[in-house]
N, C-alpha and C positions, 0 to 999 in steps of 0.2 A: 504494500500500500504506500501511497502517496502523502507527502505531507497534510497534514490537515489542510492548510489555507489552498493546496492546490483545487481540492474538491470546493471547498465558498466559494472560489474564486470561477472557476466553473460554471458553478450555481448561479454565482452572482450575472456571469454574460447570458446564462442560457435566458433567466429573466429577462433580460434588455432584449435578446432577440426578439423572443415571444411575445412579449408585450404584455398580455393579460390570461386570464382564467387559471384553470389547475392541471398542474402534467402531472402525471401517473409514470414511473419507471418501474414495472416490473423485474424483479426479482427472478430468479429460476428456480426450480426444486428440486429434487434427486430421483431421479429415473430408474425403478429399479426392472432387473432383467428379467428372467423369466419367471419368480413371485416376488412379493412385497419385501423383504429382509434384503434380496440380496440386492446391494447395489452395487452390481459389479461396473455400470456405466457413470464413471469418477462427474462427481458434480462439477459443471462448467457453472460460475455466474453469468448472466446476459453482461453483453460486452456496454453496450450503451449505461446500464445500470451502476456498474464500474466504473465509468469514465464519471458522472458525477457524486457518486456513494461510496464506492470504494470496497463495499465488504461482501465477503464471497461468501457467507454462510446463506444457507436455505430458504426460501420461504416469507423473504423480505421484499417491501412496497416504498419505495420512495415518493413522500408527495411533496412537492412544489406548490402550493397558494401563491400564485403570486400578484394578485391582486388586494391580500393582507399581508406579505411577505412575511410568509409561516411558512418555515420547512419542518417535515415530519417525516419518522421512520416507521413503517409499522411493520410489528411481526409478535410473535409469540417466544414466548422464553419456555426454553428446554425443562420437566420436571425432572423429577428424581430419578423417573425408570429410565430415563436417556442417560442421563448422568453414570448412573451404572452403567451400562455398556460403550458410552462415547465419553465419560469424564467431563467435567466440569466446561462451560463456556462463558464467556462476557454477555449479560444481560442488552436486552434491544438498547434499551438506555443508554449501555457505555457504548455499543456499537455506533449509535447516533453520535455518543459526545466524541467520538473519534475521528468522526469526518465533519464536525463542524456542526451538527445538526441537533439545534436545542429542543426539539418534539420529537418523543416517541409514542405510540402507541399497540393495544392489543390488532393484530388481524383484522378480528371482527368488527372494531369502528372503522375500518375503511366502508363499509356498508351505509355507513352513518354519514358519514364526510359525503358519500357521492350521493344520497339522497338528498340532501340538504341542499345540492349543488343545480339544484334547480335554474334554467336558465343562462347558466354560467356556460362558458367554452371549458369542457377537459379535452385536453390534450393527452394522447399517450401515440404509442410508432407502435407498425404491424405488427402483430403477435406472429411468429412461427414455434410454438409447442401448443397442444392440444389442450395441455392444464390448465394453461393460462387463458386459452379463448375459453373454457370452459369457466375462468373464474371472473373473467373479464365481462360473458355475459351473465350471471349471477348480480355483478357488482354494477352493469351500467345496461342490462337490459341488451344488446346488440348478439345479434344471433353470432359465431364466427365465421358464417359465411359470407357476412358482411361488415366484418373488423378491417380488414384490410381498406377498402373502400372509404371507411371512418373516419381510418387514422389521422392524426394534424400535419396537413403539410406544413402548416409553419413551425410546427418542433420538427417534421422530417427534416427541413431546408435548415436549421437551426443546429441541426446534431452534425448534419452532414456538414455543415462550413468549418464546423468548430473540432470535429475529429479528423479530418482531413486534414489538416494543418497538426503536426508532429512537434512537440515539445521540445526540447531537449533531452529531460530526462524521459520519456518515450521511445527518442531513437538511442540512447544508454540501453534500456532496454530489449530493441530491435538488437543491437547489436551481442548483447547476451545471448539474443536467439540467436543470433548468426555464429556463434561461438561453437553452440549444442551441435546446431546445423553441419556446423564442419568435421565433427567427429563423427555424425550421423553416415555424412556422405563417402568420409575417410574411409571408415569400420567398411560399408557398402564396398568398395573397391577393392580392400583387403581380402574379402569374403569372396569376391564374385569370382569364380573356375568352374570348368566344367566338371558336372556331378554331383553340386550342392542345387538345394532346392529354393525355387524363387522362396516360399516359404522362410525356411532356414533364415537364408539375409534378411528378410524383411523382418524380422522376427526381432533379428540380434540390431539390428538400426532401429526400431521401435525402443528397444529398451536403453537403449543410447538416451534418447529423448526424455524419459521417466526417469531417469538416473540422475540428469545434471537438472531438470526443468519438471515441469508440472507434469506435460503430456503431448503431446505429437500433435503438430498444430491443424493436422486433417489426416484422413484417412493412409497411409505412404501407401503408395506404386510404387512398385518394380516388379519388371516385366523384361521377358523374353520377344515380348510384343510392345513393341515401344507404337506401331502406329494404332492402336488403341488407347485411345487418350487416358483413361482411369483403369488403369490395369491393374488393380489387386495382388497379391501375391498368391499365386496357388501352386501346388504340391508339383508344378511341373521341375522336373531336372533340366538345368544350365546346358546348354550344347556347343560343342565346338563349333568355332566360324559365325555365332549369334551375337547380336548386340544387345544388353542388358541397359533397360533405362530403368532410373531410381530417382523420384521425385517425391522429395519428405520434405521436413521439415519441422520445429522444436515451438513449445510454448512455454516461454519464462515464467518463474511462478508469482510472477505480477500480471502475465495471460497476455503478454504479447509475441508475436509470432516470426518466423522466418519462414522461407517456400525458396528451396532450390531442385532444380534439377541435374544431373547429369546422366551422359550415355555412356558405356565404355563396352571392348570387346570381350567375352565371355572367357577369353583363352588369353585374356592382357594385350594381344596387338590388332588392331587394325589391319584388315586389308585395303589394296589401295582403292576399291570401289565402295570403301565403307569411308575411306578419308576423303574421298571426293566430295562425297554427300556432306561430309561433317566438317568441313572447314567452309560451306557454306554456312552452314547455321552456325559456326565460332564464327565470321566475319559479320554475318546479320545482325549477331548476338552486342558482338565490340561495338556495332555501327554505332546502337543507339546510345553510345557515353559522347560520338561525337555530337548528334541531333540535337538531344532533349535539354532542354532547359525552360529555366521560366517562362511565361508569357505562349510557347511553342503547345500545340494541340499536339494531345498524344493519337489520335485517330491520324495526323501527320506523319509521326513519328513510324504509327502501324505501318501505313499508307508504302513510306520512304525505306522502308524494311521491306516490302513486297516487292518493290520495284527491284530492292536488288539482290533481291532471292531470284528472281524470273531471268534476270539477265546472266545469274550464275549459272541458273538449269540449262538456259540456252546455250552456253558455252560447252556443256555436257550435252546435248542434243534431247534432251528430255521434255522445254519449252521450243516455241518456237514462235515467229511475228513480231510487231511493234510491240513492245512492252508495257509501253499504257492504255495501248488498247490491251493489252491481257488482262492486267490490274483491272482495269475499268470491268470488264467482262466477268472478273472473279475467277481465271483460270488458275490464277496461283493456288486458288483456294484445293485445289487437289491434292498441294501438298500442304498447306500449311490453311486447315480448316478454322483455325481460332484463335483470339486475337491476341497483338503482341503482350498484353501484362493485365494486371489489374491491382488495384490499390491494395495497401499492407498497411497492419497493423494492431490491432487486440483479437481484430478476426483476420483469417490468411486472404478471405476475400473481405475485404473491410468494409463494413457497413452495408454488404448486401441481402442483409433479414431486412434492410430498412426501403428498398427498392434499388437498384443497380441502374434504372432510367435514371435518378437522383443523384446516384452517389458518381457515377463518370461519365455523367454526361449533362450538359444544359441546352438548354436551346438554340442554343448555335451550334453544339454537335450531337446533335439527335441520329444515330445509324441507319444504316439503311437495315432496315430488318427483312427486307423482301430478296436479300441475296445470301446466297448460302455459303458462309464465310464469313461477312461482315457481317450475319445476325450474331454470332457468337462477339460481339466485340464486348467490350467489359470495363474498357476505360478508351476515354478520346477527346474527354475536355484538357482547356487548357494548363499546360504546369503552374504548380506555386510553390514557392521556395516554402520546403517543411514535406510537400507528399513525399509518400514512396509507395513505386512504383514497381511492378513485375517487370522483367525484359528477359523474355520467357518465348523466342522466335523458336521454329520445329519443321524439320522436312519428315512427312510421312507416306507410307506408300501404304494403303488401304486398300486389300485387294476388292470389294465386292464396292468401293465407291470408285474404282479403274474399271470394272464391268459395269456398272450402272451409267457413267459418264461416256463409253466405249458406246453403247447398245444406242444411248440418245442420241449420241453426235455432240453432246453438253461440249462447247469449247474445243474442236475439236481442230481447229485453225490457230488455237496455238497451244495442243498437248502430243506429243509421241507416242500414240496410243502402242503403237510395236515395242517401239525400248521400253516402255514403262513396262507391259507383260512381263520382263524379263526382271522387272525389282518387286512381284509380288512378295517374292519369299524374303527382303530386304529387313520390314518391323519401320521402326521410325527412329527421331534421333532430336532431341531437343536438350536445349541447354539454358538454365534460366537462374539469374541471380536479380538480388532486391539493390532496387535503385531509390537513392536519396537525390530528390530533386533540390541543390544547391542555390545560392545567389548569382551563380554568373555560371551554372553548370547541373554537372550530375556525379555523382560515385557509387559506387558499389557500396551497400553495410558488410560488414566481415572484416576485420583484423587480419584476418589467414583469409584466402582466397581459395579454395576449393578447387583443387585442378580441373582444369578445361580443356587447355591448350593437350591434342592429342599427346605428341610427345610426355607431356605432362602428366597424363592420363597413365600412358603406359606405366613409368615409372612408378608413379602410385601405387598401381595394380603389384609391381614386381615386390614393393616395399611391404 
């Protein structure tokens, strides 16, 4: 947790955005797996709830009046039969007086507070768990089919101005994650030879994450199938001559995040039709330190990465044509279906429970969602010193979207549909680190750098 004044101070802006009524920040609760006792799925607090409250126990409501400028915490304090089996906790009260917050209350007068509230604007952001629509319509009447529809844009547009922009001590802790990160993806390359099991590494790089930090900031991939974008790890054995992708990532246990990726060869070397491909996405990847900066649209940044991914394939005969006409057309998109990054930080995809229209994009870079490639974009407004940002570029060869694209004629004026047949068996190959968008630039978070550079790669692998 954050200093106390950091949370008033918070509180204090998110008031002046809003302007008037009462916001609600739900709280999260513990999920348990297959019966009640066991809660084998480790309790996340909601991230927005964090970013003005600060405190990860269960079951707690933050309210904001800020038309009486009354902050309250409401929750239920733990009896004795918890105490037994969890030991002793800090009472709602001291949790409150920790993050600045001189009201607290039982659970149940939240009931009370939003009846009373007759007339009044509450403000709360989309629910995504079912408890909370279920406790959200209980307490305010709205069915959850139509919570999301409810929600306040002006605490969406409020939250998002205000967690977008990165603290100092937030990117401290980005770079903690980038710490965990590096051992995660170390361990991974150590591991990878043929005859261990995707399982196996993903297993032991999972517990990388739990060891120095909280938890693994999403689900990890690694794959013997790198052109399937969320590849799982499953009990398949590593093969000679296969490329192994590994995209993880660490959550500090202040619950901020890291998301790296890397490819390497199953047997430590590269062939040279696997370097081919791969020193296009390491040059895509480098482009964007020179592009991105302040003031610059990242749908730009996407854009100006497409273009010279298509002229690299063209040099290997795999594209072919004017190159903005391909771009324009979306022919790249055959290799690289989705977009170059998306914003980081307390979530790996940051602030996307709150809407992803919202969080990377405004109205001057609303996507094209009717093309297939640029629907998936995820970030493309313009930089601001403090984001950080994915740069997360990917060649992949997709054998059943090479026959579906083959069959239409989709692009067929600038793809090699013959040479490409012969990369079905190929997998994919991306390479992605977290970018700090600077005052006059960009950098990588990480201390240690995560080998990329092939030759780099290999060495790692031999180490």
């Amino acid at each position: 947790m954050f200093s106390k004044e950091t949370y008033i101070r918070r509180r204090a802006e998110l008031k002046r955005l809003v302007g008037e009524g009462i916001v609600l920040f739900f709280g999260n609760n513990e999920s348990p797996c297959n019966y009640p006792s066991n809660s084998y799925y480790p309790m996340r607090q909601d991230s927005s709830f964090l970013y003005y409250f600060g405190q990860k126990r269960e079951g707690l409501v933050g309210v904001i009046d800020i038309d009486n400028d009354v902050e309250t915490l409401y929750g239920d304090d733990i009896d004795i039969e918890d105490i037994v089996w969890y030991g002793s906790v800090d009472s709602v009260a001291d949790l409150a007086a920790q993050v600045g917050v001189a009201h607290s209350a039982p659970l149940g007068a939240l009931k009370t507070l939003c009846d009373s509230a007759k007339g009044r604007r509450i403000h709360f952001l989309p629910p995504y768990r079912h408890d909370i629509q279920i406790q959200m319509m209980d307490l305010l009447g709205i069915h959850p089919s139509q919570q999301r529809e409810a929600a306040s844009l002006p605490l969406i547009h409020a939250v998002v101005e205000m967690r977008s922009t990165k603290e100092p001590q937030e990117i401290e802790e980005m770079e903690r994650a980038a710490e965990v990160g590096y051992r995660m993806h170390t361990t991974a390359m150590r591991l990878t030879r043929p005859g261990v099991t995707e399982k196996f590494v993903g297993g032991q790089v999972d517990g990388i994450a739990h060891s120095y930090g909280a938890m693994v900031s999403f689900a990890t991939i690694y794959s013997q199938h790198g052109e399937i974008m969320h590849g799982n790890p499953s009990m398949a054995v590593l093969e000679e001559g296969r490329l192994a992708l590994c995209d993880c990532g660490a959550e500090t246990l202040e619950h901020y995040c890291s998301d790296n990726t890397r490819t390497m060869p199953v047997n430590g070397r590269f062939t040279q039709r696997q370097r081919d491909i791969y020193s296009i996405v390491e040059e895509c990847h480098d482009y964007v330190l020179d592009v991105a900066r302040p003031g610059v649209k990242y749908m730009d940044v996407h854009f100006a990465v497409c273009r010279l991914m298509t002229e690299r394939l063209k040099e290997l005969g795999l594209m072919k044509g004017d190159t903005d006409e391909a771009v324009a057309a979306g022919a790249h998109a055959m290799f690289l279906p989705h977009g170059l990054g998306h914003m980081m930080g307390m979530d790996v995809h940051d602030m996307e429970g709150i809407g992803q229209i919202y969080v990377g994009f405004d109205e001057e870079t609303r996507p094209r969602l009717d093309q297939f490639g640029t629907n998936c974009l995820r970030m493309g407004r313009r930089l601001q010193e403090g984001f950080v940002v994915t740069d997360e570029p990917g060649i992949y060869f997709i054998p059943a979207l090479i026959d579906d694209w083959r069959s239409s004629g989709h692009c067929a004026e600038f793809l090699n549909f013959d040479l490409l047949e012969t990369y079905k068996d190929f997998g994919g190959i991306r390479i992605e680190d977290d970018v700090l968008i600077t005052a006059d630039g960009c950098r990588f978070l990480g201390k240690q750098r995560i080998p990329y550079h092939p030759d780099d790669v290999e060495e790692a692998m031999r180490g």
